[in-house]
Structure formats: C-alpha cells, structure tokens
C-alpha positions as CSV (number, residue, x, y, z in Angstrom):
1,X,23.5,24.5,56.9
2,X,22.1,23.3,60.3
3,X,19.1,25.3,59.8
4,X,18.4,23.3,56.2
5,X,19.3,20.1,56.8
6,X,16.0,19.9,59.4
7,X,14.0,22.0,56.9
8,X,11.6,20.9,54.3
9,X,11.6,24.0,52.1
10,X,13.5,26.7,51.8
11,X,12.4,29.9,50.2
12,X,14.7,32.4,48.5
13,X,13.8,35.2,46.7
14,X,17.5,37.0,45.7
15,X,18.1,37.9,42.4
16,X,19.6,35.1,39.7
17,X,22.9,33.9,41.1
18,X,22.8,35.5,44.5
19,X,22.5,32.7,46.2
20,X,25.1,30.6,44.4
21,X,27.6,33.1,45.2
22,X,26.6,33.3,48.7
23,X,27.0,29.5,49.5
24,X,23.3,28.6,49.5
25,X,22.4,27.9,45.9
26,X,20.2,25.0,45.5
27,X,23.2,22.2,44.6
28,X,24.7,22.6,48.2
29,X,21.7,22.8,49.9
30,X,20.4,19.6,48.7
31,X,23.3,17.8,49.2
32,X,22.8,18.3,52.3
33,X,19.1,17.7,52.5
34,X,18.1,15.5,49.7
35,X,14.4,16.2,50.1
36,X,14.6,20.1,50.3
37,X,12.2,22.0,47.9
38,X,14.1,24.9,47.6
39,X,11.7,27.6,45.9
40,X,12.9,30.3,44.4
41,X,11.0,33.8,43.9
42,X,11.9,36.7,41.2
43,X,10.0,38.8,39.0
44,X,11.5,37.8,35.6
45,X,12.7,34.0,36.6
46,X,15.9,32.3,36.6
47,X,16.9,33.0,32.7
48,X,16.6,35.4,29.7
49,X,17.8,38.8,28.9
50,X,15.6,40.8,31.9
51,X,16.7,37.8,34.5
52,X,19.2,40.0,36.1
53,X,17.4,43.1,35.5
54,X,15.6,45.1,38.8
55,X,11.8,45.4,38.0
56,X,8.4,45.7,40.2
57,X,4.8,44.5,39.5
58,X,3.9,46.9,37.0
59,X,7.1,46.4,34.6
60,X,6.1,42.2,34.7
61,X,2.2,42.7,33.8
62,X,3.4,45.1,31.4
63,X,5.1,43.0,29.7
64,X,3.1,40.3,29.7
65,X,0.1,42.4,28.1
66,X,-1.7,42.2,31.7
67,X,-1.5,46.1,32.0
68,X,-2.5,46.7,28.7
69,X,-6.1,44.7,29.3
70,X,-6.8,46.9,32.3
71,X,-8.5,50.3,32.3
72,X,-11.2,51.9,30.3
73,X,-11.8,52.8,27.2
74,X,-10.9,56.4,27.6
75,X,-7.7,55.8,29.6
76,X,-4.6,54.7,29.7
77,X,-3.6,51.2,31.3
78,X,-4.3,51.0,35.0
79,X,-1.8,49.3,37.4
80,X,-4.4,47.4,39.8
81,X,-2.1,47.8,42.8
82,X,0.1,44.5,43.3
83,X,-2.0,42.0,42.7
84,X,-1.6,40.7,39.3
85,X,2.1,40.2,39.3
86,X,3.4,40.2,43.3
87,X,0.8,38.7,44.9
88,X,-1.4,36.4,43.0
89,X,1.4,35.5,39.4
90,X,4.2,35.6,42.4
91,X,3.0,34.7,45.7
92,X,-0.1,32.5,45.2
93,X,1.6,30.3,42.1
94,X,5.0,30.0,44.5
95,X,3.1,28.7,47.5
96,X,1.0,26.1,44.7
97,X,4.0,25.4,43.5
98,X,5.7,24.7,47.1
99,X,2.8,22.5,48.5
100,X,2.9,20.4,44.8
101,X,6.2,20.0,45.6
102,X,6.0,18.6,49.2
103,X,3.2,16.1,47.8
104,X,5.1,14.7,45.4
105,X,8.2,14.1,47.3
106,X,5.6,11.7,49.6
107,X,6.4,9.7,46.4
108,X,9.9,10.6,45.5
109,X,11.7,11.0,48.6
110,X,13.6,14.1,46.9
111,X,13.5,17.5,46.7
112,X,13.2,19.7,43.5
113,X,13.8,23.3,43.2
114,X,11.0,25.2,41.6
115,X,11.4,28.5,39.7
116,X,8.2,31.0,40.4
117,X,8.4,34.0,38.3
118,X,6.0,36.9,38.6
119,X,6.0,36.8,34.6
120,X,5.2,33.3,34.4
121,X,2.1,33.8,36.9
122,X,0.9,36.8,35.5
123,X,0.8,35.3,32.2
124,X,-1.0,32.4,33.4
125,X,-3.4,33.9,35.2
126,X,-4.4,35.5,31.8
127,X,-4.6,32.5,29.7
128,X,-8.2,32.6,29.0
129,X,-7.5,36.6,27.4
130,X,-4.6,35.4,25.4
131,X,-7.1,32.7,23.9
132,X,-10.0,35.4,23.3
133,X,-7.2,37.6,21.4
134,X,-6.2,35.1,19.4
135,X,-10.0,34.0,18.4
136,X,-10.5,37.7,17.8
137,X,-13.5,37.8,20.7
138,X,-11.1,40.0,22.7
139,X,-11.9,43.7,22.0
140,X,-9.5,47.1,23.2
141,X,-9.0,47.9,26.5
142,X,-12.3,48.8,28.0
143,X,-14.7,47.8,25.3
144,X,-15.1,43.7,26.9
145,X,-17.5,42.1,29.3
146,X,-15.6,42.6,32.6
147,X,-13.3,45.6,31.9
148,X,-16.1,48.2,32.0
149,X,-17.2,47.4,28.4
150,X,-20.9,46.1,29.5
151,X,-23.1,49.5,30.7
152,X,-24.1,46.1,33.3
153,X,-20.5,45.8,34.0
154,X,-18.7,48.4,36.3
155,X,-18.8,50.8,38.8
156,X,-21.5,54.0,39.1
157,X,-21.1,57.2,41.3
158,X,-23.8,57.9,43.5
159,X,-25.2,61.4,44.5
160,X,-22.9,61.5,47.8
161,X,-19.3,61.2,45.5
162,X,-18.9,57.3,46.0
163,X,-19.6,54.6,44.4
164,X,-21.7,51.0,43.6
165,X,-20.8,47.9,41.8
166,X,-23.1,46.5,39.4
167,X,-22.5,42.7,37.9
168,X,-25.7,42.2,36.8
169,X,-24.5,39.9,33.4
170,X,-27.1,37.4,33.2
171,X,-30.9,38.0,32.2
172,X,-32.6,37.6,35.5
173,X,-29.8,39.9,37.5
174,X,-30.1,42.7,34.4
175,X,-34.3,42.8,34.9
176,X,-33.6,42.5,38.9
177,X,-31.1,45.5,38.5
178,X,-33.4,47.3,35.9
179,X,-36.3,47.2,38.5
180,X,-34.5,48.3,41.1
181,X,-33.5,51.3,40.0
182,X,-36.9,52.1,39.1
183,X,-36.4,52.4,35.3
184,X,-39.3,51.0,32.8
185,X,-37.1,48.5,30.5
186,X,-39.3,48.9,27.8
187,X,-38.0,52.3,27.4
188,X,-34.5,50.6,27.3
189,X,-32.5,49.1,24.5
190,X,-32.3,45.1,24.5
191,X,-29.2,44.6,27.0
192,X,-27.3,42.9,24.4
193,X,-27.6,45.0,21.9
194,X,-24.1,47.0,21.8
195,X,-25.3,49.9,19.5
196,X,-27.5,50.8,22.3
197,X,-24.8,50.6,25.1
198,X,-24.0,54.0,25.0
199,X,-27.6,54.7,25.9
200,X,-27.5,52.6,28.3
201,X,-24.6,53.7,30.4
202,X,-26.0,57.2,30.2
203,X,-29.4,55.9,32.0
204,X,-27.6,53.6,34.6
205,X,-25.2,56.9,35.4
206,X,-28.5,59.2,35.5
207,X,-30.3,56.9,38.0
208,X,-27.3,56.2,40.1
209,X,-26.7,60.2,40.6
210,X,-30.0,60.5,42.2
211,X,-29.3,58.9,45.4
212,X,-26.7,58.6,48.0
213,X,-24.7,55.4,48.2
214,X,-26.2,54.2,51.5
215,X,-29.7,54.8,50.1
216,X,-28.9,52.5,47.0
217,X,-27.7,50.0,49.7
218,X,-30.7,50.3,50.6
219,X,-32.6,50.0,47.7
220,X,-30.9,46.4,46.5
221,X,-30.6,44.9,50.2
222,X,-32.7,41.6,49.6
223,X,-32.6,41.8,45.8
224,X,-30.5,39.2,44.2
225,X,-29.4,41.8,41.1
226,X,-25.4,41.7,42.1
227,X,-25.5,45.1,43.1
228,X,-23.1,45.9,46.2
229,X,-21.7,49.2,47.9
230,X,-17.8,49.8,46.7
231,X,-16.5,50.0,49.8
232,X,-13.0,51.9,51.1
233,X,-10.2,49.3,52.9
234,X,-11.5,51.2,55.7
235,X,-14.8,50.4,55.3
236,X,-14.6,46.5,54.6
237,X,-14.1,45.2,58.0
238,X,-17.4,46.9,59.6
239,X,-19.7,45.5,56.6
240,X,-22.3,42.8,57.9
241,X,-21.4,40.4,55.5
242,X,-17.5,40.4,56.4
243,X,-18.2,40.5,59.8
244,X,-20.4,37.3,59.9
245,X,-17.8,35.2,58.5
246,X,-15.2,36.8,60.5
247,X,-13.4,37.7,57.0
248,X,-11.4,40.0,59.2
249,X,-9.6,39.9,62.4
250,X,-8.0,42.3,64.9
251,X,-4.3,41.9,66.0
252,X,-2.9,44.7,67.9
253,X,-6.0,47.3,66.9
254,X,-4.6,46.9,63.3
255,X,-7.9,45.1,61.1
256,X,-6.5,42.4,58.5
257,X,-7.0,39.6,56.5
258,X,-8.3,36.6,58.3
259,X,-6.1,33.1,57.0
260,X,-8.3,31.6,54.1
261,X,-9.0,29.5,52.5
262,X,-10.8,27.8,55.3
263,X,-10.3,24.1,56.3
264,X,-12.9,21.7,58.3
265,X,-10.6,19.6,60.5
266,X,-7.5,21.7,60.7
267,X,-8.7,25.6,60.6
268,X,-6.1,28.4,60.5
269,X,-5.3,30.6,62.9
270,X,-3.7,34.0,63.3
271,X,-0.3,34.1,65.6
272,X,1.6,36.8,67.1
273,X,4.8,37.4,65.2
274,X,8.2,35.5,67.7
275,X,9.7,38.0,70.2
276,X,11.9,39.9,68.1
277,X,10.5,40.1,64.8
278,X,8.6,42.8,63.1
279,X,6.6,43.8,60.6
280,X,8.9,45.8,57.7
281,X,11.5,44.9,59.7
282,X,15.3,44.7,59.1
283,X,17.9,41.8,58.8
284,X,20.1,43.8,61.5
285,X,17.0,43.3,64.0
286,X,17.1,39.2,63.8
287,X,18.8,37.7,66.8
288,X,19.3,33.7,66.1
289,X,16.9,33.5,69.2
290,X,14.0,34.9,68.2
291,X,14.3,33.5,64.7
292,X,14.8,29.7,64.8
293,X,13.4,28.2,68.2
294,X,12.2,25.6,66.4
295,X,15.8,25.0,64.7
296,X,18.1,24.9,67.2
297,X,18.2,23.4,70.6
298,X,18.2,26.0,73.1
299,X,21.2,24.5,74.3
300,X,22.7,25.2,70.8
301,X,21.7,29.0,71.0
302,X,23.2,29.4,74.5
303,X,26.4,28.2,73.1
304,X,26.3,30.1,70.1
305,X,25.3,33.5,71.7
306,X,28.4,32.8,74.1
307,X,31.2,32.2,71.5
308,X,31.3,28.5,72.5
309,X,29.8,27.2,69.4
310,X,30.0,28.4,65.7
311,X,27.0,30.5,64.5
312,X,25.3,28.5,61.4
313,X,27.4,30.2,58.3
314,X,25.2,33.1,56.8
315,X,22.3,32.6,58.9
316,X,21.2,36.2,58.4
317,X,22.2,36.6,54.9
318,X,19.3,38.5,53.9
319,X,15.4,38.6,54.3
320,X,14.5,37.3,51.0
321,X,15.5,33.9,53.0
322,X,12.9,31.4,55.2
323,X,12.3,28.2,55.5
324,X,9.7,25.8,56.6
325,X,10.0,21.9,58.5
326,X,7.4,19.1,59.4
327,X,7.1,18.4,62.8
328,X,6.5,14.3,63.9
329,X,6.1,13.4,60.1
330,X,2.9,15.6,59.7
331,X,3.1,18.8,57.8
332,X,2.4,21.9,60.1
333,X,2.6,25.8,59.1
334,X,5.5,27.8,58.4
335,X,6.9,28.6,62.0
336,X,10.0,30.5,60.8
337,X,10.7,33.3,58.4
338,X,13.6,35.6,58.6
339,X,11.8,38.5,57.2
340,X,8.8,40.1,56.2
341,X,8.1,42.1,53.0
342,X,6.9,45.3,52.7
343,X,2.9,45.1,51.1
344,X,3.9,47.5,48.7
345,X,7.2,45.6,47.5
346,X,8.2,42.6,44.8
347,X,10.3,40.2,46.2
348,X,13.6,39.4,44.6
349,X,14.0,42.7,42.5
C-alpha cells in the first residue's frame, strides 16, 4: 500500500476477483488513495457469464462479429494477429480511458476505477460495420469496399512471389492506377460497375504478374495512385519513407516502434528498461530495487532488503500489476511497471 498511496493509477489486469482476494481490489486501494484511477484490463470485462472464463484475442473478435468481417470471399475468417482485440479494443481504449480519467479528476479530486474489456473495444472499434449491417449496405465477408471486395481494393502478387497494395478508391487514384499499369481503360469496365468486377480483378492480377515487386515500385514512385510495396516486418524499418520520419528506432540492435503519436513541446522518447527488468520477463526476476526507485526512498529499500523494515505487502503479487505517479504536480510517463507482456499474449486471461 506504500507503493499506491503515492501513485496516480494503478493498472491491473487479473482475472474478475483476483485482486479482491488478494487485498488490492479497488475499495482498499482507494481508501487509501482517494484520487487513484485504478484501471482494470480483461478480455471479457468485469461481469457476465464469460467474465471468469480464460480467452485470447481471437475468442473476443469472434464473438463480437470482428472475425467474421475479416477475410475474403473464398475463405474462412482471418485472425489479423492481435490487433483488433489486445492491442487496439484492449490496450489503446485502456490507456484513453486512463488519461480521461486523470483529466477529469483535475476537476474532481477523486479517483474512479475504469473497466476496459477487449470485447467492449473490439466492438467499438466496429461501430460504423454494425451500422452498415443493420442498413443492409454491409455485404458477406469479402464482397465490401475495404475487405478485398473492390478489384481497386487489396493486395496483387507480383512476378517475384510478393506483393503490392492498391487503395486506389476515388476516381482520380483509379485513372492514376489504370495508367500506370499501362492498361487502356477504355477496354475496361466502368470501375463502379460490380458486374464487371470480376473482369477487372482478372486484368489488375494479369498486369501485376508481369513484373517484379521492386520494378512496380518503380513504376508508381512519384504517382499519386496509392499504390505501395507490401513490405515484410523485416523490411519496414529500411524503407525511405519510415526512415525519414524516424518511424523506427534501434535499441540494443533490435528495430522497433518509435513512441507515437508525436508531441511539439514535450516529444517522446525511447528508455532503457531499469537494471533488473526484462523483456518477457518473470515476477521471480523483480527485486524491490530495480522496480520502484521512484517509490521508495532508498533509505526505505536499504531497510527493507536488510530485514529492518517490512517489505510493502504483495509487492510482487503478479505482473499483470503497475502503476504510474505525477512528479511536482505535472504529469510525466509511466516510470514503473512490474512486468512486461509477451507481444503475442492477452492480458488478464
């Protein structure tokens, strides 16, 4: 309780009840810290029949219809990786949810404890599908506008086994793209016209076949028809594009992600993990030291780590535990997280 009583959120990401049980359920932590936001991450929420159920990103966008919507025509439903459910419905909504939170308790002066559930983000995050289905506009998997239903719409292999992406919707991108595959579009149906898609798609798959995909690179560098290379995770951090932005950065030889969005006066930066912690690492591995220098006086951990002072009760409970503080009354980033997930993981099931 030491730890949350100088913390401003506290994130938690155990299973319904967990918590509770453990003695750091949201009741007793903000009774000691009135203004704590203590956010809570699962994939099926806090209630109903699945709540204590285990699950992973593809069981919460399938049932939320997200699965379904993806894939083509000819296929099955394709899981795209974590993204739907983990990390945008679960992740991005719990860290919206976390800095609402902290912006309305300017006002307030209290805490509140917010629920994120990968089935509630994933749901969200389709809102503008649920509407077409229910105005009828909303065709079968694979037969729409942006799941490979427009012959404009998709991905083409190229003569070398890879592959281009072509978003060329709108009127002046289609004639751009047209052109610069070197087809005559009177020869072509109308692009609208859907009984002529079929035609279409053979055409666009004939052209594309011709040429390697560096060569088509080639061919649309300069042309404004939304026409790009697909590129492998492998590939991304070389491209020109990336590079001039810096959309990638280098920490220990390993390329990733670098922090976006971007701000004007107070840019992100990346930061070597604290002595002691790392990546995919275990509970067992956390000493109290390397974990909350920002927490506890150093004093305080001398005393602990010698048996003169109690440890903080369940410190290292589990993982699926961090918090965050302001430093001098202005809000600062996270600077202490007892664990890091797995990529490939769901938090909280």
């Amino acid at each position: 309780m030491e730890l949350v009583r100088t913390a401003d959120v506290l994130m938690e990401g155990a299973r319904p009840g967990v918590a509770e049980r453990l003695g750091f359920g949201p009741a007793v932590c903000q009774t000691e810290n009135p203004r704590l936001i203590y956010a809570r991450m699962t994939g099926w929420g806090q209630e109903g029949p699945y709540a204590h159920r285990g699950g992973h990103d593809v069981n919460f966008i399938g049932l939320t219809g997200v699965l379904n919507a993806i894939g083509r025509a000819d296929s099955g439903p394709v899981p795209p990786l974590n993204l739907v459910g983990g990390s945008a419905g679960g992740t991005m909504f719990m860290a919206f949810g976390i800095v609402s939170a902290l912006l309305e308790t300017k006002w307030s002066g209290l805490g509140q404890v917010i629920d994120a559930a990968m089935v509630d983000g994933a749901a969200m995050l389709m809102s503008p599908y649920y509407e077409s289905t229910a105005l009828g506009t909303m065709g079968p998997r694979g037969t729409n506008g942006n799941d490979s239903g427009y012959p404009y719409f998709g991905a083409y292999e190229t003569s070398d086994g890879l592959y281009m992406a072509v978003g060329a919707y709108e009127p002046a991108f289609y004639n751009r793209f047209v052109d610069g595959l070197g087809l005559d579009p009177t020869t072509l149906p109308p692009q609208h016209d859907t009984s002529g898609w079929a035609q279409l798609r053979r055409v666009f798959t004939a052209a594309f076949a011709l040429k390697t995909r560096a060569e088509w690179t080639h061919q649309f560098d300069g042309i404004d028809a939304c026409v790009v290379p697909v590129l492998t995770l492998a590939e991304a951090p070389a491209d020109a594009h990336l590079c001039s932005r810096s959309t990638y950065i280098e920490i220990d030889g390993i390329p990733q992600a670098a922090p976006a969005p971007r701000f004007s006066r107070t840019p992100g930066g990346a930061t070597r993990p604290l002595s002691g912690i790392r990546m995919r690492c275990s509970p067992k591995r956390h000493s109290l030291r390397s974990v909350s220098p920002n927490f506890v006086h150093a004093e305080r951990l001398t005393e602990i780590e010698n048996g003169v002072a109690p440890q903080p009760a369940r410190h290292s409970i589990t993982s699926n535990l961090s918090l965050m503080r302001c430093r001098g009354g202005r809000r600062e980033h996270p600077r202490w997280s007892s664990g890091t997930a797995h990529p490939g993981s769901s938090p909280g099931q």
